[in-house]
mmCIF file of the N, C-alpha and C atoms, coordinates in Angstrom:
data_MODEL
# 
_entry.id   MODEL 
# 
loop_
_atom_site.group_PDB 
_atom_site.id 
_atom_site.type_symbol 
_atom_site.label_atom_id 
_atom_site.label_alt_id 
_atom_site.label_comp_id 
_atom_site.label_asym_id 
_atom_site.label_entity_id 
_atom_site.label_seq_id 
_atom_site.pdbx_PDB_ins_code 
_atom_site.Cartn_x 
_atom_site.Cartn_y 
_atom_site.Cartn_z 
_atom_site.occupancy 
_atom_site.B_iso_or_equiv 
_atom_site.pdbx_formal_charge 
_atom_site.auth_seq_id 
_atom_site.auth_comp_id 
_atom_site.auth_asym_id 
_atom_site.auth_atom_id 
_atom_site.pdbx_PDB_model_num 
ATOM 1   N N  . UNK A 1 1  ? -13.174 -7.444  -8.563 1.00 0.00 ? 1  UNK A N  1 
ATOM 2   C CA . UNK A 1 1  ? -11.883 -7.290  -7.906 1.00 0.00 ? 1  UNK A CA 1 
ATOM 3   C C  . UNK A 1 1  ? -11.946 -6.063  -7.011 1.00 0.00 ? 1  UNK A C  1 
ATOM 4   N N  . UNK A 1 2  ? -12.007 -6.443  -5.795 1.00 0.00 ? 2  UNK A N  1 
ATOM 5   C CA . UNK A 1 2  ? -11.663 -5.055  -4.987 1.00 0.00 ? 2  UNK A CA 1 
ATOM 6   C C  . UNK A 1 2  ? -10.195 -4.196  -5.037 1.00 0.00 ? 2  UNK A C  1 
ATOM 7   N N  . UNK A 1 3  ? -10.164 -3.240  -4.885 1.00 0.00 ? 3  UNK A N  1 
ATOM 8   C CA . UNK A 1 3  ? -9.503  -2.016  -4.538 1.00 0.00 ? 3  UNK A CA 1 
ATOM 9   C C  . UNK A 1 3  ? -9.458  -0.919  -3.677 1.00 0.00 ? 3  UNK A C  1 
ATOM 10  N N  . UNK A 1 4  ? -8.467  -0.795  -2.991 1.00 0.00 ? 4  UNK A N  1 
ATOM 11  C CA . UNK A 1 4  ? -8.041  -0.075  -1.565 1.00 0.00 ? 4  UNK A CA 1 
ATOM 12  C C  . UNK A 1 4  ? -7.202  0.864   -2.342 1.00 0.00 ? 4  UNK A C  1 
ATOM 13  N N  . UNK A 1 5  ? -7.135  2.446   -2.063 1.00 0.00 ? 5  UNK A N  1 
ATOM 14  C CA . UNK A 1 5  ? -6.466  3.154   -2.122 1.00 0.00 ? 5  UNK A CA 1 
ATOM 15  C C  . UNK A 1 5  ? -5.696  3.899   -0.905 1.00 0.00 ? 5  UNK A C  1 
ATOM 16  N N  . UNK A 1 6  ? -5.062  4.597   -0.618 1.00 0.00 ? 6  UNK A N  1 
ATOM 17  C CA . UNK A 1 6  ? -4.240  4.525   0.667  1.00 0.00 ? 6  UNK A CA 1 
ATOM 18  C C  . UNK A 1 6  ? -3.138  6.418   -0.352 1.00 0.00 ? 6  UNK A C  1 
ATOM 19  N N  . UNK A 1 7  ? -3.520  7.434   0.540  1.00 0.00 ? 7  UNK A N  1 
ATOM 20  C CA . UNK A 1 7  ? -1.985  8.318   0.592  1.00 0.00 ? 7  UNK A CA 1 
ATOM 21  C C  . UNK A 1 7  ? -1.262  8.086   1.758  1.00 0.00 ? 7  UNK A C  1 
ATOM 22  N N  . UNK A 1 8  ? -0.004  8.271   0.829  1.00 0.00 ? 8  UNK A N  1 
ATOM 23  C CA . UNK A 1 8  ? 0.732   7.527   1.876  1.00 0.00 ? 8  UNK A CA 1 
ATOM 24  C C  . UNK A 1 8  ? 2.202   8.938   1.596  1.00 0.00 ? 8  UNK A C  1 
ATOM 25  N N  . UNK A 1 9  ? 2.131   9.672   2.916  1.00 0.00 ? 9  UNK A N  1 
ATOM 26  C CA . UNK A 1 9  ? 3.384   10.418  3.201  1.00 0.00 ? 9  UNK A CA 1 
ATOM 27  C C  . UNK A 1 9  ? 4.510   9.894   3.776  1.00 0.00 ? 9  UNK A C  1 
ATOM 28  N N  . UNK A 1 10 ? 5.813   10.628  3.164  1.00 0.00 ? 10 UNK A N  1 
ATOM 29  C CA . UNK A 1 10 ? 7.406   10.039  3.510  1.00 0.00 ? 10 UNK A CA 1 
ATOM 30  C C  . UNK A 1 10 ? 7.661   9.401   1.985  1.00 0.00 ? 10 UNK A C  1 
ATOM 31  N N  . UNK A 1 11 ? 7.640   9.541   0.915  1.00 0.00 ? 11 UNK A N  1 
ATOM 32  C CA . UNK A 1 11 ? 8.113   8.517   0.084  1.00 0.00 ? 11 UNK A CA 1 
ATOM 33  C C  . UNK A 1 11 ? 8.583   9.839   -0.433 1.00 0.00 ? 11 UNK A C  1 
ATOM 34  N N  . UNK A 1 12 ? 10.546  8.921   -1.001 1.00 0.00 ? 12 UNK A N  1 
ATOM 35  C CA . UNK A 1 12 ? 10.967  10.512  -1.396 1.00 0.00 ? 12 UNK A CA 1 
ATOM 36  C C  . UNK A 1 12 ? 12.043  9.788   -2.386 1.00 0.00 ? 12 UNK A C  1 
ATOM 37  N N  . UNK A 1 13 ? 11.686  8.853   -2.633 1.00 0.00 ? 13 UNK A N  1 
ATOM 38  C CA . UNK A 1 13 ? 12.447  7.825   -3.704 1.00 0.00 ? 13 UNK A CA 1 
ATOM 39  C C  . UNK A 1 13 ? 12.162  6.360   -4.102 1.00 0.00 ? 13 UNK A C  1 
ATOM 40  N N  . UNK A 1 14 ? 12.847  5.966   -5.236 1.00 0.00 ? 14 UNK A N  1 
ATOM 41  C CA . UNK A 1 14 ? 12.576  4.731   -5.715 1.00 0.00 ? 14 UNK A CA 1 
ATOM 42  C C  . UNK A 1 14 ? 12.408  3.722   -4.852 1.00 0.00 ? 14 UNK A C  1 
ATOM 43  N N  . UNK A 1 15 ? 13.520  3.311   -3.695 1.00 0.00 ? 15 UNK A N  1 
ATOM 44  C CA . UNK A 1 15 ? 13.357  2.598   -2.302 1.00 0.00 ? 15 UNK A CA 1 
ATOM 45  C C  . UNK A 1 15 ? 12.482  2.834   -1.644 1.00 0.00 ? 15 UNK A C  1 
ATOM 46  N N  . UNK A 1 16 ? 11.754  4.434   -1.387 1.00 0.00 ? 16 UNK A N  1 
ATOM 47  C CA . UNK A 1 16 ? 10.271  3.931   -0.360 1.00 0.00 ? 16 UNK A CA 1 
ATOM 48  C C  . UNK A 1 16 ? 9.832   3.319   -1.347 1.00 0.00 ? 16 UNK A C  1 
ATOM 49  N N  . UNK A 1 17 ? 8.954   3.388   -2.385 1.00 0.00 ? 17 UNK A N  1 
ATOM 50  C CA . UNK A 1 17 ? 8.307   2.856   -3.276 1.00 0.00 ? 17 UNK A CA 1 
ATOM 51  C C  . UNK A 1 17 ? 8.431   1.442   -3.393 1.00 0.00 ? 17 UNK A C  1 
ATOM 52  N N  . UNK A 1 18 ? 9.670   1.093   -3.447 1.00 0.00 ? 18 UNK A N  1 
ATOM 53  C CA . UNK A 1 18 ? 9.956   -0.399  -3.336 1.00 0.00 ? 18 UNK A CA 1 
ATOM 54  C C  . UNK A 1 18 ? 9.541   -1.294  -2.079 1.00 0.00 ? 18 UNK A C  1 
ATOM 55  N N  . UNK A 1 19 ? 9.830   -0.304  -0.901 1.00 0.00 ? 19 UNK A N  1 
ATOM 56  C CA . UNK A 1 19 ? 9.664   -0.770  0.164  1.00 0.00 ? 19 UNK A CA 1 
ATOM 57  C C  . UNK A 1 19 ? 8.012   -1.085  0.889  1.00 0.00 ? 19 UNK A C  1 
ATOM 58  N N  . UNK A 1 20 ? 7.383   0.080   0.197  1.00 0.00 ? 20 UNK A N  1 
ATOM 59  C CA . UNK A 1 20 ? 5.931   0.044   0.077  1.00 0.00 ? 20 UNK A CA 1 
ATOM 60  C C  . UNK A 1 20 ? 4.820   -0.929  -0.323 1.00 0.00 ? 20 UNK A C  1 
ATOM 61  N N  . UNK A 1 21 ? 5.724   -1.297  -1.319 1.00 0.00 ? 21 UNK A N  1 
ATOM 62  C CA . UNK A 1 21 ? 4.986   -2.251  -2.694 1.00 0.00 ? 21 UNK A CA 1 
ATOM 63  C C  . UNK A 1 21 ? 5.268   -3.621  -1.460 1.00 0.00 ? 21 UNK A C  1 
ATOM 64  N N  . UNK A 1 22 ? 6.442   -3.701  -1.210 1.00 0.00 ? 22 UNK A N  1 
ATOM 65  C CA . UNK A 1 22 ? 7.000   -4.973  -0.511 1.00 0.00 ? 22 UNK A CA 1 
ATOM 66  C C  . UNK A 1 22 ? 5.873   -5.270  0.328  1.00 0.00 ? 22 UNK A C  1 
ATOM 67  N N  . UNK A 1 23 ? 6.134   -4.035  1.012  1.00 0.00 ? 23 UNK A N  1 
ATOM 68  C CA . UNK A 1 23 ? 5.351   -4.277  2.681  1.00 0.00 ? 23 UNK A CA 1 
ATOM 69  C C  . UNK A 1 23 ? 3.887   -4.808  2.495  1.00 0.00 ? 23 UNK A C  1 
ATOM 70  N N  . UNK A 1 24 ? 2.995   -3.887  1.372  1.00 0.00 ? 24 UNK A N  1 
ATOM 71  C CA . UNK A 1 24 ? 1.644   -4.432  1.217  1.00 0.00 ? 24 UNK A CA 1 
ATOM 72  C C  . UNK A 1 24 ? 1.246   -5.485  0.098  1.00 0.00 ? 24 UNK A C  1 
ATOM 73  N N  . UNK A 1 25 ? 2.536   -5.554  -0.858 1.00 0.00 ? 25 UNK A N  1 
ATOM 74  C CA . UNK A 1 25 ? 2.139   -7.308  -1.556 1.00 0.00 ? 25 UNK A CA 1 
ATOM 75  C C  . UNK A 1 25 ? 2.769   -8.276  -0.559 1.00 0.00 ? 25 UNK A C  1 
ATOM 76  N N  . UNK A 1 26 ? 3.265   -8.395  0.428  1.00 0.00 ? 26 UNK A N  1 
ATOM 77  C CA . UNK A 1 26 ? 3.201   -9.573  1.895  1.00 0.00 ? 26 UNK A CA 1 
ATOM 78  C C  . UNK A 1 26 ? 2.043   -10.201 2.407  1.00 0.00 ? 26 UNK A C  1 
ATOM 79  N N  . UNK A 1 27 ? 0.751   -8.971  2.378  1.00 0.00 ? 27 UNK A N  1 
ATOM 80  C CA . UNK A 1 27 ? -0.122  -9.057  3.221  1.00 0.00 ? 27 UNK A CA 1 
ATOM 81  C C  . UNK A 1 27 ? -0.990  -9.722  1.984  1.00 0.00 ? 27 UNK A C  1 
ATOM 82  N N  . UNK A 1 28 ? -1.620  -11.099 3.003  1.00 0.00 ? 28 UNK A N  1 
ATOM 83  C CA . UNK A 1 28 ? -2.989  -11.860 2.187  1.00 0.00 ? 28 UNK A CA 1 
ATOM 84  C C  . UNK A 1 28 ? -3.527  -11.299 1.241  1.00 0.00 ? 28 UNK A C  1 
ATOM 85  N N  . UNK A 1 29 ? -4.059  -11.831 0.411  1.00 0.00 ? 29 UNK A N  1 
ATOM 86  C CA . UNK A 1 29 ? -5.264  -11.313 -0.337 1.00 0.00 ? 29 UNK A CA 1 
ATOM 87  C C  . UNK A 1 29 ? -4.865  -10.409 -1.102 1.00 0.00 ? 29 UNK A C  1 
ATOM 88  N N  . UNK A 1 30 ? -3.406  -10.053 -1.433 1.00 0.00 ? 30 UNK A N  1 
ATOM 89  C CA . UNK A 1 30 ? -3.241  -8.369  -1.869 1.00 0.00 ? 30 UNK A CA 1 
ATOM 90  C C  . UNK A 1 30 ? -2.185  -9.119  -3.762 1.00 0.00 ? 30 UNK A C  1 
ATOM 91  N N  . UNK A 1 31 ? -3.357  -8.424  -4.611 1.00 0.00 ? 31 UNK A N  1 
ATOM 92  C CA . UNK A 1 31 ? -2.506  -9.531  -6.012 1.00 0.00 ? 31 UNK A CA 1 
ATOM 93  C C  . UNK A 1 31 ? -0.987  -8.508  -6.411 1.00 0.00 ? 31 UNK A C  1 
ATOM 94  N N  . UNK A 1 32 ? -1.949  -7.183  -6.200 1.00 0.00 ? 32 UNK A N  1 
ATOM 95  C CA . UNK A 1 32 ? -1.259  -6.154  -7.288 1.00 0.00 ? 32 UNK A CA 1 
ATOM 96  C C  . UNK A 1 32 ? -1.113  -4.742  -5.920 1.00 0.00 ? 32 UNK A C  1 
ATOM 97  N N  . UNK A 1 33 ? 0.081   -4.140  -6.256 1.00 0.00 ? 33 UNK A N  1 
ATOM 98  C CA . UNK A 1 33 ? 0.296   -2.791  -5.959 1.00 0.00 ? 33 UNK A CA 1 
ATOM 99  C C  . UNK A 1 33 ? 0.573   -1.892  -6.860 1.00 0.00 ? 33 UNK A C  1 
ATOM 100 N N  . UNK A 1 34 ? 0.317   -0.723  -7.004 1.00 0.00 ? 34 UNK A N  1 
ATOM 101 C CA . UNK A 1 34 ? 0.418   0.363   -7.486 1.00 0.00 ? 34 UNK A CA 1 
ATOM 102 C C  . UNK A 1 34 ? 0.839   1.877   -6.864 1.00 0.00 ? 34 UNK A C  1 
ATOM 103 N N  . UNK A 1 35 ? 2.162   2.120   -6.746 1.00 0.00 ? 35 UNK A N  1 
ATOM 104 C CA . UNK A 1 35 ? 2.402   3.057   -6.225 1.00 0.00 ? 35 UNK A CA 1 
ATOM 105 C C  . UNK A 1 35 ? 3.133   4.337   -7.162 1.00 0.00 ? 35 UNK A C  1 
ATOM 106 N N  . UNK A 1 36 ? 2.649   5.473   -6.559 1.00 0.00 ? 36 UNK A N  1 
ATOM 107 C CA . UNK A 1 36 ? 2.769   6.698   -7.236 1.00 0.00 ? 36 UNK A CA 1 
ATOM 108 C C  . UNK A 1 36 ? 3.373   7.592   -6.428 1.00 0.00 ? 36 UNK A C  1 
ATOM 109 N N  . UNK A 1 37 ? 4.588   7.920   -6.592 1.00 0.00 ? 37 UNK A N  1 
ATOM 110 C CA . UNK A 1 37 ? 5.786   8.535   -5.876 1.00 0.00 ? 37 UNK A CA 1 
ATOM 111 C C  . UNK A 1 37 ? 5.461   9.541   -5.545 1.00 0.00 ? 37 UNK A C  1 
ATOM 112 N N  . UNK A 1 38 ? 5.466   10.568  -6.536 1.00 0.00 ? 38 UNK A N  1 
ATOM 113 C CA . UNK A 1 38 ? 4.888   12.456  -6.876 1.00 0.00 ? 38 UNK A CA 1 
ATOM 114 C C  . UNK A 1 38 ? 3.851   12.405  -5.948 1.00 0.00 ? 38 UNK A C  1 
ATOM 115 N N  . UNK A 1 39 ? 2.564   11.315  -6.285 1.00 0.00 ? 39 UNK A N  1 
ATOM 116 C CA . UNK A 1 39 ? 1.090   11.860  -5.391 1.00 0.00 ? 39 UNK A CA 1 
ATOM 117 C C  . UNK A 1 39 ? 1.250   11.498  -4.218 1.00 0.00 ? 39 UNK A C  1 
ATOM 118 N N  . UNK A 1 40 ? 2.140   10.584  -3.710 1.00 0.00 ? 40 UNK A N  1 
ATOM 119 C CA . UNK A 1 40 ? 1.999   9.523   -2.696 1.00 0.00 ? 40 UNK A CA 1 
ATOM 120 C C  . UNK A 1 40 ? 0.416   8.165   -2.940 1.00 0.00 ? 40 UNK A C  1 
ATOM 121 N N  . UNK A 1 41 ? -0.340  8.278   -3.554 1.00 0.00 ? 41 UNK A N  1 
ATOM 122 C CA . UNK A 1 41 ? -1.653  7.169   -4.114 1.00 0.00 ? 41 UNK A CA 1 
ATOM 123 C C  . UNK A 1 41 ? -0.833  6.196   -4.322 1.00 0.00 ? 41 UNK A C  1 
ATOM 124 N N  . UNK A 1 42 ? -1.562  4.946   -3.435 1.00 0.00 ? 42 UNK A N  1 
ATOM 125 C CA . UNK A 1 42 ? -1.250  3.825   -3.185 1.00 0.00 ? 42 UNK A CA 1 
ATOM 126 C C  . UNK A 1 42 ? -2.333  2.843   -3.465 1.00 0.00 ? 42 UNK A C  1 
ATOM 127 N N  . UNK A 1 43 ? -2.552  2.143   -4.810 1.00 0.00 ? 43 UNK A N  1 
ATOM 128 C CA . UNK A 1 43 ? -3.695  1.502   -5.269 1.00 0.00 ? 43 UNK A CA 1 
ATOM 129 C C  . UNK A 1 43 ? -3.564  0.286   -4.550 1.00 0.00 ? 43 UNK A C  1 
ATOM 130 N N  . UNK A 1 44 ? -4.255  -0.445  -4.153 1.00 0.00 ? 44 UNK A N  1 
ATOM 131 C CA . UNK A 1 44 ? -3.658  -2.118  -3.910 1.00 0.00 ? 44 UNK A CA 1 
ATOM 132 C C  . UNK A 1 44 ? -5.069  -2.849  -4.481 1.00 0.00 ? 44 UNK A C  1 
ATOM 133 N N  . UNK A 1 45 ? -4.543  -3.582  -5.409 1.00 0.00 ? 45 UNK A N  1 
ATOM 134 C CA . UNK A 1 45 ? -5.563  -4.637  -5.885 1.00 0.00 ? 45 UNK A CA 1 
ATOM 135 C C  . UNK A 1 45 ? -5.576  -6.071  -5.304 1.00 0.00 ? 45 UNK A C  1 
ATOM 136 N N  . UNK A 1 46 ? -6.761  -6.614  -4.530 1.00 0.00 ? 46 UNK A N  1 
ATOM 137 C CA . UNK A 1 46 ? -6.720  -7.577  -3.847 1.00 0.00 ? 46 UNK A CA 1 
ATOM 138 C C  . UNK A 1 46 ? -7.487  -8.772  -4.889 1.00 0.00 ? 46 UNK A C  1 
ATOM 139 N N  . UNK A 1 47 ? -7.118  -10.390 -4.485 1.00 0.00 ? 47 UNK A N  1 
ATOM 140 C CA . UNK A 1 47 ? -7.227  -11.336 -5.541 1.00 0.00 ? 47 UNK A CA 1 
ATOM 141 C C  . UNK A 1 47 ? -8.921  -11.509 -5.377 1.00 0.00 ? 47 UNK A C  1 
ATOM 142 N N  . UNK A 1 48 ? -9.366  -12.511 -6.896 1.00 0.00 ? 48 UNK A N  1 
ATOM 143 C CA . UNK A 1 48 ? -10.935 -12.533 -6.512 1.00 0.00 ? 48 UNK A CA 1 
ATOM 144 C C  . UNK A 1 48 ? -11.078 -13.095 -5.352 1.00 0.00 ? 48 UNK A C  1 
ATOM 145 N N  . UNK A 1 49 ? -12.066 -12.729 -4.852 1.00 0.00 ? 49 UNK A N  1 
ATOM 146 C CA . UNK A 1 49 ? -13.110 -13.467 -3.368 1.00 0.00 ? 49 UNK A CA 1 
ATOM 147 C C  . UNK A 1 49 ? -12.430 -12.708 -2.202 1.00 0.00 ? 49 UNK A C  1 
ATOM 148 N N  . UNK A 1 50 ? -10.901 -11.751 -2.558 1.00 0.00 ? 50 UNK A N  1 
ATOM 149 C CA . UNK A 1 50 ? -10.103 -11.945 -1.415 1.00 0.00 ? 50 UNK A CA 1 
ATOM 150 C C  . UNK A 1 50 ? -10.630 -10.042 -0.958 1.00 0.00 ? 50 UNK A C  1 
ATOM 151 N N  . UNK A 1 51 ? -10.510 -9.561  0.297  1.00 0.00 ? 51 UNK A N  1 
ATOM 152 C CA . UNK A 1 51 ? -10.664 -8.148  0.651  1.00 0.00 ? 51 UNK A CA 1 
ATOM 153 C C  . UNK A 1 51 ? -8.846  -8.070  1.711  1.00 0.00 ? 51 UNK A C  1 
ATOM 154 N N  . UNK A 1 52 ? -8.585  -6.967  1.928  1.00 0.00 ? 52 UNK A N  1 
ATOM 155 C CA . UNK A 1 52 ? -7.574  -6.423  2.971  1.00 0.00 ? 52 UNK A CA 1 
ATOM 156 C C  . UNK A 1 52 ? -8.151  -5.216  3.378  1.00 0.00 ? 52 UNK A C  1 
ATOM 157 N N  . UNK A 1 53 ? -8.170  -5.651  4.414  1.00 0.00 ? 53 UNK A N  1 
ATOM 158 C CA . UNK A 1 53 ? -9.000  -4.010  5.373  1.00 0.00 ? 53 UNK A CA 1 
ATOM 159 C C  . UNK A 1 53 ? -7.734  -2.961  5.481  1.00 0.00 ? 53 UNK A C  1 
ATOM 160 N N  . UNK A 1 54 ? -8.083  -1.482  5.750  1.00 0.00 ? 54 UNK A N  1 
ATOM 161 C CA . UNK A 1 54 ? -7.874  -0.129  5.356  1.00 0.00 ? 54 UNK A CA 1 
ATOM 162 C C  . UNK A 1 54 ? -6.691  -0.427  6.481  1.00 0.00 ? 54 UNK A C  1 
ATOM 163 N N  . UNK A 1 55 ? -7.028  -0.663  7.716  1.00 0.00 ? 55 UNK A N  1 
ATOM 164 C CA . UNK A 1 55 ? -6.381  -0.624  8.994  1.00 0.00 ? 55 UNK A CA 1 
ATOM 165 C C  . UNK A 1 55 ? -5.155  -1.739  8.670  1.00 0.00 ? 55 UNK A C  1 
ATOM 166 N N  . UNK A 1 56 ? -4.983  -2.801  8.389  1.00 0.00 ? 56 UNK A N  1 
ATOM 167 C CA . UNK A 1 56 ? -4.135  -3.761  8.401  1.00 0.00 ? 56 UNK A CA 1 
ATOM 168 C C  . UNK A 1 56 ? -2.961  -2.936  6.819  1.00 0.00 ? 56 UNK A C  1 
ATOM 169 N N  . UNK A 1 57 ? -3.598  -2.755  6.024  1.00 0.00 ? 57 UNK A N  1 
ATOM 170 C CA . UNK A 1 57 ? -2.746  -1.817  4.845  1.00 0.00 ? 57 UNK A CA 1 
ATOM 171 C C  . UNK A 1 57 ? -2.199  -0.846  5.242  1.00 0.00 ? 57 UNK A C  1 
ATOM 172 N N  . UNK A 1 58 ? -3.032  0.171   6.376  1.00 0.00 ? 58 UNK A N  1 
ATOM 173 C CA . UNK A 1 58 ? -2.141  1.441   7.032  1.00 0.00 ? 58 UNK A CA 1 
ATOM 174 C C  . UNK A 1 58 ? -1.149  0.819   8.205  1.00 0.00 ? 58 UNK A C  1 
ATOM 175 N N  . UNK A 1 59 ? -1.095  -0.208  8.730  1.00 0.00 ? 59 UNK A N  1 
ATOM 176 C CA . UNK A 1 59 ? -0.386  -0.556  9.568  1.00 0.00 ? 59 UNK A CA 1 
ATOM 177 C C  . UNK A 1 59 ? 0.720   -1.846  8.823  1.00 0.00 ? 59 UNK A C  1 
ATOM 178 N N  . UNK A 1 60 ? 0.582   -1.897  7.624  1.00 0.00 ? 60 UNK A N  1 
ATOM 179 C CA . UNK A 1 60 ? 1.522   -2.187  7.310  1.00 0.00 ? 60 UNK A CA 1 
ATOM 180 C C  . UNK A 1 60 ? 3.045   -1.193  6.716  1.00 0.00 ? 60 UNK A C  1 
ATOM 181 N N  . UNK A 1 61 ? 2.205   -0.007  6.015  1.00 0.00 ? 61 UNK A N  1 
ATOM 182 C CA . UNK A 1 61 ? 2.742   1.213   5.227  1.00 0.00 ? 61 UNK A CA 1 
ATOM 183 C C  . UNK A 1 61 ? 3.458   1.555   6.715  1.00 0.00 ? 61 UNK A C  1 
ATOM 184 N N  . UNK A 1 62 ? 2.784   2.087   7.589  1.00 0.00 ? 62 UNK A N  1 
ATOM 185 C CA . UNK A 1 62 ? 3.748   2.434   9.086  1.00 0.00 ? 62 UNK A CA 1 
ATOM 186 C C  . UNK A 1 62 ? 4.760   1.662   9.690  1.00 0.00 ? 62 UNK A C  1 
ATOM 187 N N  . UNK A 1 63 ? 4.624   -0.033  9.520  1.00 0.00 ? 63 UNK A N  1 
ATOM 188 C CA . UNK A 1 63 ? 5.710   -0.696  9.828  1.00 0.00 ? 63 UNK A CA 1 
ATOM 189 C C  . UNK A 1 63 ? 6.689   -0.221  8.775  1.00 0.00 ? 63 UNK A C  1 
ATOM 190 N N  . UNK A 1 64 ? 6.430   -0.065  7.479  1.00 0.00 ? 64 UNK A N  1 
ATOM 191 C CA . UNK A 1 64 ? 7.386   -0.080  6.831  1.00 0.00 ? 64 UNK A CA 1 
ATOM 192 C C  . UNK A 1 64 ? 8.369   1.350   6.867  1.00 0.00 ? 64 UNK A C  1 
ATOM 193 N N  . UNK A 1 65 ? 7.892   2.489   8.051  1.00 0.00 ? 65 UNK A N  1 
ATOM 194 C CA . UNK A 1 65 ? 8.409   3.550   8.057  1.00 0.00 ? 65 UNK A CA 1 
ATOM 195 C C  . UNK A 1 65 ? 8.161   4.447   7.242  1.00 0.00 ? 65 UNK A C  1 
ATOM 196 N N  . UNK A 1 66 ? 6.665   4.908   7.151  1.00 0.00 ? 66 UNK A N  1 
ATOM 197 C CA . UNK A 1 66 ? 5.516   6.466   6.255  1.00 0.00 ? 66 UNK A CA 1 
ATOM 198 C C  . UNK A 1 66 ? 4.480   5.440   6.683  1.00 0.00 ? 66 UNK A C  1 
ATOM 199 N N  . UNK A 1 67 ? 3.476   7.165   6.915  1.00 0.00 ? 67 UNK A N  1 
ATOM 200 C CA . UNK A 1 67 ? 2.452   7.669   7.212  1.00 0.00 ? 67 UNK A CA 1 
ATOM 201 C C  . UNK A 1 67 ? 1.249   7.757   5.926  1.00 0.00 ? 67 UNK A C  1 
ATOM 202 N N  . UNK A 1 68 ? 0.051   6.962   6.695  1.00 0.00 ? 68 UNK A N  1 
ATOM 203 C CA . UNK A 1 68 ? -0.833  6.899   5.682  1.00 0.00 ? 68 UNK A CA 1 
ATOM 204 C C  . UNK A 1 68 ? -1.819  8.220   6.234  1.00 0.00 ? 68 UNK A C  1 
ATOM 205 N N  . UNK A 1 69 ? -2.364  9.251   5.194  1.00 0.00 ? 69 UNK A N  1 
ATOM 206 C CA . UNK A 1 69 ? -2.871  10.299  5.370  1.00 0.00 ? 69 UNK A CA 1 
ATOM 207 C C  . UNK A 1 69 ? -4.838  9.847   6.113  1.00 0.00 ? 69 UNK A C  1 
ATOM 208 N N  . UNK A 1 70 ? -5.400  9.806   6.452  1.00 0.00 ? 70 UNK A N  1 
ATOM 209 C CA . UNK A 1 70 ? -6.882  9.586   6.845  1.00 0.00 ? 70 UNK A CA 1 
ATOM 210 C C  . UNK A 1 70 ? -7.712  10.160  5.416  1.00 0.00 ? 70 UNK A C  1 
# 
């Protein structure tokens, strides 16, 4: 099972978090999210066989309004 991690700045409550999780369990391939408020760490577990590239996950976190750190 692959795994993408992602910091992700601007989350300053339960709603980014929600909104986070939303934005990157939308995107293909993506089974599980894991988000961590305090650190900003953004786990995303993608399904077997399946990958989500770094770029399409940070450009989803930015549609959703926050900044993924490099």
């Amino acid at each position: 099972m692959d795994k993408l991690v992602l910091q992700v700045e601007g989350m300053s409550c339960g709603g980014c978090v929600k909104n986070v999780q939303q934005a990157l369990t939308a995107l293909a391939g993506v089974s599980r999210v894991e988000v961590e408020l305090a650190s900003g760490r953004v786990e995303i577990e993608c399904a077997p066989g399946q990958t989500v590239a770094r770029e399409d996950a940070a450009r989803a976190v930015s549609d959703a309004g926050f900044d993924v750190v490099a």
